[in-house]
C-alpha positions as semicolon CSV with decimal commas, in nm:
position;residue;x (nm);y (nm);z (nm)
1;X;5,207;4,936;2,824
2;X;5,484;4,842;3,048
3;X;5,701;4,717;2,777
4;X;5,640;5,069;2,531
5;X;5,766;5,231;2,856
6;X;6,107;5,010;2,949
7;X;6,173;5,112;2,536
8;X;6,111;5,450;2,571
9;X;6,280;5,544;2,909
10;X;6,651;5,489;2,744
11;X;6,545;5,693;2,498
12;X;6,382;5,982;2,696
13;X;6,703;5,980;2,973
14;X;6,921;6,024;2,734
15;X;6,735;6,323;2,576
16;X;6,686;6,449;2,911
17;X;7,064;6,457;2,977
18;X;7,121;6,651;2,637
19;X;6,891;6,878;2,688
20;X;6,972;6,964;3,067
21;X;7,323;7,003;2,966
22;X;7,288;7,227;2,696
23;X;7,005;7,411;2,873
24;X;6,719;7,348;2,608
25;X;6,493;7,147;2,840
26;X;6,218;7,388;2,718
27;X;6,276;7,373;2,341
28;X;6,352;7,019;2,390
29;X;6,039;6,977;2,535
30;X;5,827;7,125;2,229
31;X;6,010;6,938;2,006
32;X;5,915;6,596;2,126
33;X;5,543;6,733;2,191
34;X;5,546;6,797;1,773
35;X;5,740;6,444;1,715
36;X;5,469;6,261;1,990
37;X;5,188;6,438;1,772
38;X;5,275;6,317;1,415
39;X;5,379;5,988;1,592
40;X;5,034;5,910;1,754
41;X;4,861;6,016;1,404
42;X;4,692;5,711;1,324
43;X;4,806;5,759;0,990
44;X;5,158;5,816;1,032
45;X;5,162;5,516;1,238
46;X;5,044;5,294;0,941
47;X;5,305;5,465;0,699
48;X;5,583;5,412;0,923
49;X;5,530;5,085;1,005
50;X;5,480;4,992;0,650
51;X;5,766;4,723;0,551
52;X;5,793;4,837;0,189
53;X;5,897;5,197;0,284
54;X;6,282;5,234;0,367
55;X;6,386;5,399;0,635
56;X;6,494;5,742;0,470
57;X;6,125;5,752;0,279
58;X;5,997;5,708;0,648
59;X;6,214;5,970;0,786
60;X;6,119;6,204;0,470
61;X;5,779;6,129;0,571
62;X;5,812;6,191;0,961
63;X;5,987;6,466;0,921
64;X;5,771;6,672;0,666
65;X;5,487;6,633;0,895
66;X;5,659;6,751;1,190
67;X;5,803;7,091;1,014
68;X;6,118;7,229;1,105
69;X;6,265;7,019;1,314
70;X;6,632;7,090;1,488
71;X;6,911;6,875;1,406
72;X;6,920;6,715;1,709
73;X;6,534;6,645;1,662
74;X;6,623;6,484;1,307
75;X;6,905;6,298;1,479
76;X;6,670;6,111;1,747
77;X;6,417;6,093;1,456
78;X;6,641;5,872;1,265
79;X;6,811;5,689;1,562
80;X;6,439;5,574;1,625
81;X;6,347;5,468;1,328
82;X;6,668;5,267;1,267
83;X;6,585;5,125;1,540
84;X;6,202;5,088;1,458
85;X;6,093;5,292;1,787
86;X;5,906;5,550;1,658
87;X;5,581;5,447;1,795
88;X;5,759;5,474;2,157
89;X;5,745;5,879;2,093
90;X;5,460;5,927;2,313
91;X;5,579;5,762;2,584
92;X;5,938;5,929;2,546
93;X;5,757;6,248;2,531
94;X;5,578;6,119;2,898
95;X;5,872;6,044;3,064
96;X;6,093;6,346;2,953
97;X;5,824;6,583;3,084
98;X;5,792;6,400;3,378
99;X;6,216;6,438;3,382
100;X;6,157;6,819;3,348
101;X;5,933;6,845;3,617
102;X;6,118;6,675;3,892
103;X;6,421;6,888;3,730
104;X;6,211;7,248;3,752
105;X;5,941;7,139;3,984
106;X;5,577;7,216;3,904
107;X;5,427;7,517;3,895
108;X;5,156;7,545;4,208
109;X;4,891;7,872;4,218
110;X;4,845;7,946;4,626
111;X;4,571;8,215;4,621
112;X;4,508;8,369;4,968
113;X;4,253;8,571;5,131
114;X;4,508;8,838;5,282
115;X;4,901;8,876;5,155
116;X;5,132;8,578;5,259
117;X;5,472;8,661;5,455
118;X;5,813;8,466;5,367
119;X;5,740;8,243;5,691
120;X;5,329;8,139;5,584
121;X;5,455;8,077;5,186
122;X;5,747;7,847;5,326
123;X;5,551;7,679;5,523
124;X;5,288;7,631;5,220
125;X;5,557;7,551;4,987
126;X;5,695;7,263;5,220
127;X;5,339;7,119;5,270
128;X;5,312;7,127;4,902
129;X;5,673;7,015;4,829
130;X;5,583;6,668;5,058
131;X;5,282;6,573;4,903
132;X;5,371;6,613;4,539
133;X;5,774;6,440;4,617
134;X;5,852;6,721;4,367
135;X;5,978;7,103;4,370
136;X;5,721;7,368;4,369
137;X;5,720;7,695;4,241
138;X;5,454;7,916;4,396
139;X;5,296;8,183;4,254
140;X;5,080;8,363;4,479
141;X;4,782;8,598;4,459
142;X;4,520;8,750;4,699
143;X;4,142;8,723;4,688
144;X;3,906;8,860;4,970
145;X;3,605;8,662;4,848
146;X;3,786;8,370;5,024
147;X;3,715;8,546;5,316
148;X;4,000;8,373;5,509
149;X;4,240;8,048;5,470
150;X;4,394;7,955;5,109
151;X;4,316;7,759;4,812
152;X;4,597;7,551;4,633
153;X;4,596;7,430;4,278
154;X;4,877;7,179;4,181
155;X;4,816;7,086;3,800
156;X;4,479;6,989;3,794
157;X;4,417;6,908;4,199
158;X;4,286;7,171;4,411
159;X;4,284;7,197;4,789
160;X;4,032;7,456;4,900
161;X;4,122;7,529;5,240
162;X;3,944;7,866;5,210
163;X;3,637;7,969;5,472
164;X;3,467;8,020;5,180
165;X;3,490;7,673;5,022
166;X;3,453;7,521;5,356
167;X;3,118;7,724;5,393
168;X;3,039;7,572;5,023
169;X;3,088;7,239;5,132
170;X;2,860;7,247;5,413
171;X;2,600;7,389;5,206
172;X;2,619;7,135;4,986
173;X;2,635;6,885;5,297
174;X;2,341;7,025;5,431
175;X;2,124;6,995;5,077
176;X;2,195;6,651;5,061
């Protein structure tokens, strides 16, 4: 695994760099999503690592099952397979996303009991900001049923510092 990773980073940096510069992280980012797809297709894999295609029946091959792809999509497409690394897609799909996110940070839900002021959501966003070693973007709502406190959802982590989910937990303590 290491070794599909130290091939694919080159790649994926260098992507990253194109796309940041030209402002396309997003479309760059569905595009490798589609090439990642057809590239982890079991049988796509076989096909392109068959020895007695050539490299442009390959490409023909890659290609049709990825649809339209941009030029600069067809460019990588054929950079990697002259250089046999198409089955590193995934993993340059990986590490670009994981590019983008430490570029754009990642997207946090804070939902509170009562509204937030600038101060509270700073202070939030800094908490959240240290633990994760990446920009967050907040997005913030209000729900009474919390009762009081906030719950934060990062991805697929939640911290549930609500009076509500601290009531649940001791419920749950207290059935056990």
């Amino acid at each position: 695994m290491a070794e599909a990773i130290t091939v694919a980073r080159p790649y994926a940096e260098a992507v990253f760099a194109l796309a940041d510069s030209t402002s396309a992280l997003g479309k760059w980012s569905q595009t490798l999503a589609v090439m990642a797809a057809v590239a982890a297709n079991p049988d796509i894999a076989a096909a392109t690592a068959d020895p007695k295609l050539n490299p442009e029946q390959v490409y023909g091959l890659f290609a049709g099952a990825c649809g339209d792809l941009p030029v600069e999509g067809q460019n990588l497409l054929r950079a990697l397979i002259e250089n046999d690394r198409v089955a590193a897609l995934p993993e340059i799909h990986e590490i670009f996303e994981e590019l983008k996110n430490e570029r754009e940070g990642i997207d946090a839900v804070i939902t509170s009991a009562y509204p937030l002021d600038g101060g509270q959501l700073a202070e939030i966003v800094a908490v959240l900001e240290n633990r994760f070693k990446r920009k967050v973007r907040p997005q913030v709502e209000t729900d009474a049923n919390l009762i009081g406190g906030v719950r934060m959802q990062v991805g697929d982590e939640v911290i549930d510092g609500s009076v509500r989910g601290k009531l649940a937990g001791m419920a749950t303590a207290l059935m056990k």
